[in-house]
C-alpha positions as CSV (number, residue, x, y, z in Angstrom):
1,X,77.0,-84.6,13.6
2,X,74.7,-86.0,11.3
3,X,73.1,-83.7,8.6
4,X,74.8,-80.7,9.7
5,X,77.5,-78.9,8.0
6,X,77.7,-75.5,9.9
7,X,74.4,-73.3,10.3
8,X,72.8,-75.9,7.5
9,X,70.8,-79.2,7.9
10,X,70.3,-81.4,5.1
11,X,66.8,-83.5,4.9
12,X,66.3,-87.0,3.2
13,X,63.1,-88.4,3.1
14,X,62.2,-91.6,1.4
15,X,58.1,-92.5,1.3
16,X,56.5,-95.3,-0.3
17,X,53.8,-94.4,-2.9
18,X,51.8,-96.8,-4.8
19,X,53.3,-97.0,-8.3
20,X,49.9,-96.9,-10.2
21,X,49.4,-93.7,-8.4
22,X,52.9,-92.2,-9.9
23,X,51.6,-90.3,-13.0
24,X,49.2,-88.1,-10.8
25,X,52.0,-87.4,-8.6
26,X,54.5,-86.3,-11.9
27,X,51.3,-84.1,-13.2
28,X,51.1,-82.1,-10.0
29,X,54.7,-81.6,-10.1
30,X,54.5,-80.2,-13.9
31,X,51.5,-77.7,-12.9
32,X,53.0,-76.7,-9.8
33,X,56.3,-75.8,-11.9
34,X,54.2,-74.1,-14.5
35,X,52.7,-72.3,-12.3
36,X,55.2,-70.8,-9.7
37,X,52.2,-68.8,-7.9
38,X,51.5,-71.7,-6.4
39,X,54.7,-72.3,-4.5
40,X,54.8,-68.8,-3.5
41,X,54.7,-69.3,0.1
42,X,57.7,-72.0,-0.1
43,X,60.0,-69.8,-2.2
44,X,59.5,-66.7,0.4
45,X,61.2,-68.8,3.1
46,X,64.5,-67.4,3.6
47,X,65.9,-70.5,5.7
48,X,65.7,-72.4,2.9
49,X,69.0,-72.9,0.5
50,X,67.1,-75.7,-1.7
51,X,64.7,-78.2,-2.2
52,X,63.8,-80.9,-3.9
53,X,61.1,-83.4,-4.6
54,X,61.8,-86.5,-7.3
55,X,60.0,-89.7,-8.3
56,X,62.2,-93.0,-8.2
57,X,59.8,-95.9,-10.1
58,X,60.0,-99.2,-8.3
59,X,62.6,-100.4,-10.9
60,X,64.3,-97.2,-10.7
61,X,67.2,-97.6,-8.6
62,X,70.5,-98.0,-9.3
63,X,72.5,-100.6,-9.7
64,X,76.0,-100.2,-9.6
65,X,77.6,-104.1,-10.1
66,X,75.9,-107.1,-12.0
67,X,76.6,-108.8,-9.0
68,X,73.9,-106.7,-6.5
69,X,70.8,-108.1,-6.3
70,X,67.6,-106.8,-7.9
71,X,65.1,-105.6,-5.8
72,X,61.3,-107.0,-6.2
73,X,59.8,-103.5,-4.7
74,X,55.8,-103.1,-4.3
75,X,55.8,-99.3,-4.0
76,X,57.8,-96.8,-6.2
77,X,59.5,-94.0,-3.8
78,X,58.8,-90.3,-3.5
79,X,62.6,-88.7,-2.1
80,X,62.5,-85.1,-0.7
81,X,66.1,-83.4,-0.3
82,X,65.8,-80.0,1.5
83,X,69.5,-78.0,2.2
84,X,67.7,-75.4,5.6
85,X,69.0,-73.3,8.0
86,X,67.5,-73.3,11.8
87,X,66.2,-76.5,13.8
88,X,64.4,-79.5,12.6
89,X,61.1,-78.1,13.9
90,X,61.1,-74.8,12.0
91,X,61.8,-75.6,9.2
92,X,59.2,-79.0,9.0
93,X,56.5,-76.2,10.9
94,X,57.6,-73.5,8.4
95,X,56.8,-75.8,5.3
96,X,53.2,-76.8,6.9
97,X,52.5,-72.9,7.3
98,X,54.0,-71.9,4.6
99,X,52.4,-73.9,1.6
100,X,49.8,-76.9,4.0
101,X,47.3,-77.6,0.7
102,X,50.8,-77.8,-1.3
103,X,52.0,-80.4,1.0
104,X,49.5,-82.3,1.0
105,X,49.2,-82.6,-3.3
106,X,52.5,-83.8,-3.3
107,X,52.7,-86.4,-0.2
108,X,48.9,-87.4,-0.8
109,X,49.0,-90.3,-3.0
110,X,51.9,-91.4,-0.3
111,X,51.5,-94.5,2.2
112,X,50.0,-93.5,5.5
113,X,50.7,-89.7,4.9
114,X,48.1,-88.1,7.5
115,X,48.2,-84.8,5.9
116,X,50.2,-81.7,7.2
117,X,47.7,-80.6,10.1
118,X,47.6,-81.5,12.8
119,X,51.7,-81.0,13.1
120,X,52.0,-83.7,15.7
121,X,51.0,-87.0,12.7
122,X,52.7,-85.0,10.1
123,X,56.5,-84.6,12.4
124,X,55.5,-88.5,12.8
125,X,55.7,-89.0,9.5
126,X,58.4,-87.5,8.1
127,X,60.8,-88.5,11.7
128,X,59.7,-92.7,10.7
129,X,60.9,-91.3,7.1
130,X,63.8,-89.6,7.4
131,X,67.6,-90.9,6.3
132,X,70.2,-89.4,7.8
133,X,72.8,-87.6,6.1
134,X,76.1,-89.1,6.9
135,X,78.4,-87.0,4.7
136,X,77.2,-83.4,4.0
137,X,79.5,-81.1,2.2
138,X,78.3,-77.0,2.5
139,X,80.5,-74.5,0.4
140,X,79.6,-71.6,2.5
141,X,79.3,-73.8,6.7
142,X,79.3,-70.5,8.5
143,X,76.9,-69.0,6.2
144,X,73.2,-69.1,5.9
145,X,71.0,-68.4,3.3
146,X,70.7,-64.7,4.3
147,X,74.0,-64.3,4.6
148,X,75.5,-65.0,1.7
149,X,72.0,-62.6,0.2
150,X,73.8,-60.1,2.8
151,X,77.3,-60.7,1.1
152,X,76.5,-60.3,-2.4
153,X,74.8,-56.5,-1.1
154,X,78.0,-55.8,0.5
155,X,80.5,-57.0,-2.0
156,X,78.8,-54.8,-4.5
157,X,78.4,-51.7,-2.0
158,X,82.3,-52.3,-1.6
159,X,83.0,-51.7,-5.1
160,X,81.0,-48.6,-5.5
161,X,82.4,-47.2,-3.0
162,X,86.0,-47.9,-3.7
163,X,85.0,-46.4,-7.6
164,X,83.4,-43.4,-5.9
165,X,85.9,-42.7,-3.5
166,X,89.6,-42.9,-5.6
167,X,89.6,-39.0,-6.1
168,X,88.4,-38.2,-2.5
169,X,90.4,-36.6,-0.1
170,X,90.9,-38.8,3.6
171,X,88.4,-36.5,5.2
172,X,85.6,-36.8,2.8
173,X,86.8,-40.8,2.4
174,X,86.1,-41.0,6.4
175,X,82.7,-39.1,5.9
176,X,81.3,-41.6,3.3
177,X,83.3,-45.0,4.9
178,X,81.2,-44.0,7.9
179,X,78.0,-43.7,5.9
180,X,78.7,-46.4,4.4
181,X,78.9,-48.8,7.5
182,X,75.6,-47.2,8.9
183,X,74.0,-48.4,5.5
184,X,75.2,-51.7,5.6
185,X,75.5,-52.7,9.1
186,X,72.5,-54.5,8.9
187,X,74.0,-57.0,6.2
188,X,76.8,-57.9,8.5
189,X,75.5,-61.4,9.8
190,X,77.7,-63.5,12.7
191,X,79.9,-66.1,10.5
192,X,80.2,-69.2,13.4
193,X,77.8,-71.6,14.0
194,X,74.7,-71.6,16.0
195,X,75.1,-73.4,19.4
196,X,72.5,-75.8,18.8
197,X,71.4,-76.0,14.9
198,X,68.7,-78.5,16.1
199,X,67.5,-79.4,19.6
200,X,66.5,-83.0,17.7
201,X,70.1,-83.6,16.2
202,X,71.6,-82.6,19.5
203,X,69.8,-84.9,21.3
204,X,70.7,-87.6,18.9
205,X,74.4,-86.7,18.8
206,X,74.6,-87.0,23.0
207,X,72.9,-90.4,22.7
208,X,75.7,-91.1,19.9
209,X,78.3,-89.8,23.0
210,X,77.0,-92.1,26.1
211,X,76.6,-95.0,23.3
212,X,80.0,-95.1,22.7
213,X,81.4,-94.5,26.4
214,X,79.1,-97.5,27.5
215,X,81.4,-98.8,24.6
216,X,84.7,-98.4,25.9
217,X,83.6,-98.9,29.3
């Protein structure tokens, strides 16, 4: 299915922004950086793995063979890449909560961006937007974010424990292997994917389905 590799979802969004607007947009970038208060409420979201957003100027793209054509572009593009865990619609109603005024410094020099309240314009928006990701690769499919936080907890409990425990007797050895399980059963997350990662990308993959048996038929 498209942009989903396991329990993750990858987001592309291309938007238009006017290209004399660009420098304001790369100075709210820098302070925001500078200042990583100000993304506080976007880095305490655990669904997300990564995100990302980058300025391409109007004669910015690349061009990979003399022979492809230059484009004659009126707007220079903002791209947002996001790597999330969860559906479509938490994650897009998550960043609105999460960080709205934030939002809206980085998408408002953007064409026809309605701001990210009410949610209704702003899922609009970033829907008309949105480029799907037709080859995603995820190192860790069957793990989300928390998960592999939950992993690194229990990798290191493991190798206390197997230092603590070398001179131990089986009975004590079952005493603490027990305790240890109570303290870190909470780490121990489900390794399969969800049944439906996104109620959107499922209802795009079973139009993808009866397009292609109308296909064959």
């Amino acid at each position: 299915m498209s942009n989903i590799a396991g329990k993750a979802y990858a987001m592309n969004v291309v938007t238009p922004i006017r290209w004399y607007m660009v420098w304001i947009n790369r100075l709210i970038f820098k302070i925001a950086l500078s200042r990583p208060s100000t993304l506080k409420g976007l880095i305490t979201l655990s669904l997300i793995h990564y995100a990302r957003w980058v300025i391409i100027p109007k004669d910015g793209f690349p061009h990979l063979h003399p022979s492809q054509p230059k484009e004659n572009l009126h707007y220079s593009y903002m791209l947002f890449f996001s790597n999330f865990n969860g559906s479509w619609d938490q994650y897009v109603d998550s960043f609105t909560f999460a960080i709205p005024s934030g939002l809206d410094l980085f998408w408002k020099w953007n064409i026809r961006y309605p701001k990210s309240v009410p949610l209704t314009p702003f899922h609009d928006y970033i829907k008309y937007n949105q480029i799907d990701t037709a080859h995603y690769y995820s190192a860790y499919p069957m793990a989300a974010s928390n998960d592999v936080k939950s992993a690194k907890i229990v990798k290191k409990a493991l190798i206390d424990f197997k230092s603590a425990s070398i001179e131990k007797n089986p009975d004590e050895f079952l005493i603490d292997y027990n305790n240890l399980l109570n303290e870190l059963q909470l780490e121990f997350g489900e390794m399969r994917p969800t049944p439906i990662v996104s109620l959107s990308a499922d209802a795009v993959k079973q139009r993808y389905l009866q397009s292609q048996s109308h296909h064959y038929i």
